[in-house]
N, C-alpha and C positions, 0 to 999 in steps of 0.2 A: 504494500500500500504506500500512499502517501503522506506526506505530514509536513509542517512546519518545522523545521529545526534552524539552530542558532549556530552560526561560524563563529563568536566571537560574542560576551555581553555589548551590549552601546546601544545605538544609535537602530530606529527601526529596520533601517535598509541590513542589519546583519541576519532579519529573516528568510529563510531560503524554503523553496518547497522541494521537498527531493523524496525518493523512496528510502524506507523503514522496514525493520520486520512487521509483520504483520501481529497481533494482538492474538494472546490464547485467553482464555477463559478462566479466570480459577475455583475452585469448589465457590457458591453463592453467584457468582459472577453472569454478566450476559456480553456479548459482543454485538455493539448495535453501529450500522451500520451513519453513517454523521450525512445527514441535512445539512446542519449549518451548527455553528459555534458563534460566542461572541463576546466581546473585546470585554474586559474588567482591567482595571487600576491594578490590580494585582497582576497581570499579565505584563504591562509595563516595567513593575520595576522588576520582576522575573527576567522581562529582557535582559534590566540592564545588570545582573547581579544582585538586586538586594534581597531578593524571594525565591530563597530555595525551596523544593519542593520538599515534602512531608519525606519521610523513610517509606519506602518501596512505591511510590507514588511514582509515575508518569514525569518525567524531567522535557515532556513534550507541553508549551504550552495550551491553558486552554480550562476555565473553571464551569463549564457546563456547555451544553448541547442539545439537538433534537436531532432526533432521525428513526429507524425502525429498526425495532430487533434480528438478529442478523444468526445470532447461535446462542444456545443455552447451557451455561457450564452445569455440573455437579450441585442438585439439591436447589434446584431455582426452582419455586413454586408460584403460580400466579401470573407469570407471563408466560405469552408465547410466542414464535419465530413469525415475523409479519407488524407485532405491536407498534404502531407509532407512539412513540414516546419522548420524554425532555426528561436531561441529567444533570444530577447533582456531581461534580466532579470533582476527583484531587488534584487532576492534569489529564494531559491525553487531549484537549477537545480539537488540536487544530491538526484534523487528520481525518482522513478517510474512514477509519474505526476506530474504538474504543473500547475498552473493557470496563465495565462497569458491575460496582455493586448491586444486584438484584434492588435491594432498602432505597437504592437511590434514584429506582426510578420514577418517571410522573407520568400519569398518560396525559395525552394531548388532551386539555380542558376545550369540550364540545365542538364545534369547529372551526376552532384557532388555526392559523395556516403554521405550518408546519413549519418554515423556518425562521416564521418571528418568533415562536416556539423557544428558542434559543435564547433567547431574552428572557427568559424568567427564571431559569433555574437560581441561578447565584444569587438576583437580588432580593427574590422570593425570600429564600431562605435564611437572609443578612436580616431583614429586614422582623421576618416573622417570630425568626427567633429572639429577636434582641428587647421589638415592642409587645411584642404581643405575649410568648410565652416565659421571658424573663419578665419583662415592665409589667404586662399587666395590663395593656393599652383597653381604655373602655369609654363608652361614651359619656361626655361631660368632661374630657380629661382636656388640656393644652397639651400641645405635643409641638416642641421646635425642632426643624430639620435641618443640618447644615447640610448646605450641598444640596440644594434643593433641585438646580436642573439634571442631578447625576442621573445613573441609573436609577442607584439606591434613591434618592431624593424621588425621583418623581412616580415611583413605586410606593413610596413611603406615606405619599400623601393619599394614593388612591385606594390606602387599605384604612387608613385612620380614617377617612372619610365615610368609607364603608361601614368601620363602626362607631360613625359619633363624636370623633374628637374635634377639636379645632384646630387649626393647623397652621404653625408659621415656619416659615422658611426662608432661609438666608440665601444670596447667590449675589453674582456680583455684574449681572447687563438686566437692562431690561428684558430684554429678548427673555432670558429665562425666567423672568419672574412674572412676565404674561404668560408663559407657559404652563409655569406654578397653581396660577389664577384659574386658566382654564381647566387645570384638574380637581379645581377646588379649594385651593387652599387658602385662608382666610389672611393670614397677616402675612405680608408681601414684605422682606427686609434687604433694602439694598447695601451687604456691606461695608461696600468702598464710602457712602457714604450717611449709615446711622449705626451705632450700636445697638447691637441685638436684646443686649439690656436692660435699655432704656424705652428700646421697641414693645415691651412686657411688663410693664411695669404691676401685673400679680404674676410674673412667673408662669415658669412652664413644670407641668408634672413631670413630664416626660422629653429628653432633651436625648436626638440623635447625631453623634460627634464624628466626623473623619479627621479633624484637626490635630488633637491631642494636646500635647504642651503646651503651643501655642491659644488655646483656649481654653484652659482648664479654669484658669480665675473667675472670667466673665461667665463661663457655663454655670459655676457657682453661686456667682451672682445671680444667676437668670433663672436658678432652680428655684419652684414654689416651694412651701411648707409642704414635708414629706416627697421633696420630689427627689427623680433618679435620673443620672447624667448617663449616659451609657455610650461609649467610647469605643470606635471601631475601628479608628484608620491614623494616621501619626503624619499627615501629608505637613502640620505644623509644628512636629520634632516630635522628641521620646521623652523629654523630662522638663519633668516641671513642677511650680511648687504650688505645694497644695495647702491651702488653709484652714485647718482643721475648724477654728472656731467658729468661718462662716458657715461650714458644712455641720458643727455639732447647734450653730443657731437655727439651719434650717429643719435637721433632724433627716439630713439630705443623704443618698447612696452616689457613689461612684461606681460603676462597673465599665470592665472591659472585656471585649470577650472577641476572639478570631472564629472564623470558622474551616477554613481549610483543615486546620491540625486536629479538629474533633475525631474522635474514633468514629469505625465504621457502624458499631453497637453499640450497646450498652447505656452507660450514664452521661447525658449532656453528649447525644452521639447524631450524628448526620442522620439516622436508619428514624429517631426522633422525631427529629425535624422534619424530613417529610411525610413521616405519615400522619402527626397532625396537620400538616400545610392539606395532604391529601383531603381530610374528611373536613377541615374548616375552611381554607383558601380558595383552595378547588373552585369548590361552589359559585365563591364571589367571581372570578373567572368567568363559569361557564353562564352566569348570567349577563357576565359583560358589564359589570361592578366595579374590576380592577382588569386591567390589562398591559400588554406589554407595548412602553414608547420605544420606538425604534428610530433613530435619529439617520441612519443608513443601512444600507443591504448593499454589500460588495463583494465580490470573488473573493477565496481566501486565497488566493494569488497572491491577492493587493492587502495583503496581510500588514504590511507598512503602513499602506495610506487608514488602515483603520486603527491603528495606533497613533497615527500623527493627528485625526480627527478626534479621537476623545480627549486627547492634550490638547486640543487646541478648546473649541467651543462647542462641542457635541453637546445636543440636548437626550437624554436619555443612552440606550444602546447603539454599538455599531454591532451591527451582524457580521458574519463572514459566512458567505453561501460553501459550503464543500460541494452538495449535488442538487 
């Protein structure tokens, strides 16, 4: 088969498509044949060196996919060879096949086209897990989003929407924060120029972070009475100081949580994750409640130029079509 591989960490153009061995199966496993994949933040800095993949993971990039099952390893129950379906991935996605954990997979919610498909695994699952079955997201809550045009971001607003919150969100053009607007979301914060703090003035319950260091004070600031800052991404460094006596005034939680490095089973595991996303998200889905923004659809040829588009001004997803 084929696949995406790296001559060198840097710069997009060190993406090449060239042949690979092909993918086997292992006991739980299926090999699904790839529709499409698509571009995540973590695939970036994977280019460039700073995101290694988990142990025995796929060193191919690529954190989810759509396409149709292809072969069934050892002890797979529930699917079958033909299923269209969307993955939750450790690596692997930018290639022609995939080996996947049986727990990880989703069926295509009603009739979604199949390789916008590709678009929800990853943020699905950032997103569900962090508000909904960590936080607690419920309606009547405030819910701030950074990174409001991201994937994450504009995912983020169509499921809190879904159930009841109010929704503000950070971003830094207009362009995305009409975007923001038309998915719903209530309090529109341009950061270049107002603090998101002052934007709130009772706080948010529920506050989703890609920053990190770089915002940890003001997220502090910005959390209500009893509220939880939950921290996903470090795109504004790794350390920073934290002030305990705002957070013991507010009676406030910090969390952090990744999701690549989750086990496949077990406790706080991916197999989790989707199969509550399965019996609760789903749904909102197949109603056409939440759905996936795809900001482009390109060859995974032009695997560069959809790298260089989510660094630049991408609203939502980039796809990359395989078939």
């Amino acid at each position: 088969m084929h696949a995406i591989t790296l001559t060198e960490f840097g710069s997009p153009d060190v993406m090449q498509w060239t042949e690979v061995p092909d993918p086997r199966p292992a006991h739980g496993e299926v090999i699904v044949d790839v529709a499409a994949t698509a571009v995540n933040r973590a695939d970036l800095m994977q280019r460039q060196g700073f995101y290694p993949p988990p142990p025995g993971a796929s060193d191919i990039l690529g954190l989810e996919c759509s396409g149709i099952i292809a072969e069934l390893g050892d002890g797979v129950h529930g699917w079958k060879v033909g299923d269209r379906v969307c993955a939750l991935l450790a690596g692997g996605g930018y290639a022609e096949q995939v080996a996947v954990p049986s727990t990880q997979l989703l069926p295509i919610p009603g009739a979604l086209d199949l390789h916008a498909a590709a678009a929800l695994p990853e943020v699905a699952s950032t997103v569900w897990s962090n508000l909904v079955m960590y936080g607690g997201m419920r309606s009547g809550q405030t819910v701030l989003l950074h990174g409001g045009g991201s994937g994450i971001g504009t995912h983020a607003i169509q499921v809190a929407k879904a159930l009841g919150a109010t929704v503000a969100v950070t971003a830094g053009s207009q362009s995305k924060l009409d975007f923001c607007g038309s998915l719903g979301a209530d309090i529109l914060i341009n950061y270049k120029e107002q603090d998101f703090v002052e934007a709130l003035p009772g706080g948010a319950d529920l506050i989703l972070d890609n920053m990190g260091a770089k915002y940890l004070e003001r997220n502090v600031n910005a959390l209500a009475m009893d509220g939880t800052l939950i921290t996903i991404g470090m795109q504004g460094g790794v350390k920073g100081e934290l002030d305990f006596g705002a957070l013991l005034a507010k009676r406030g939680t910090v969390h952090a949580a990744g999701l690549r490095g989750r086990p496949v089973t077990g406790r706080s595991s991916k197999a989790d994750i989707v199969a509550d996303m399965t019996t609760r998200l789903w749904p909102m889905i197949e109603e056409g409640r939440v759905g996936p923004v795809v900001h482009a659809e390109i060859p995974i040829t032009d695997a560069a130029e959809g790298h260089r588009l989510l660094d630049a001004d991408a609203i939502g997803k980039v796809v990359l079509r395989v078939t």
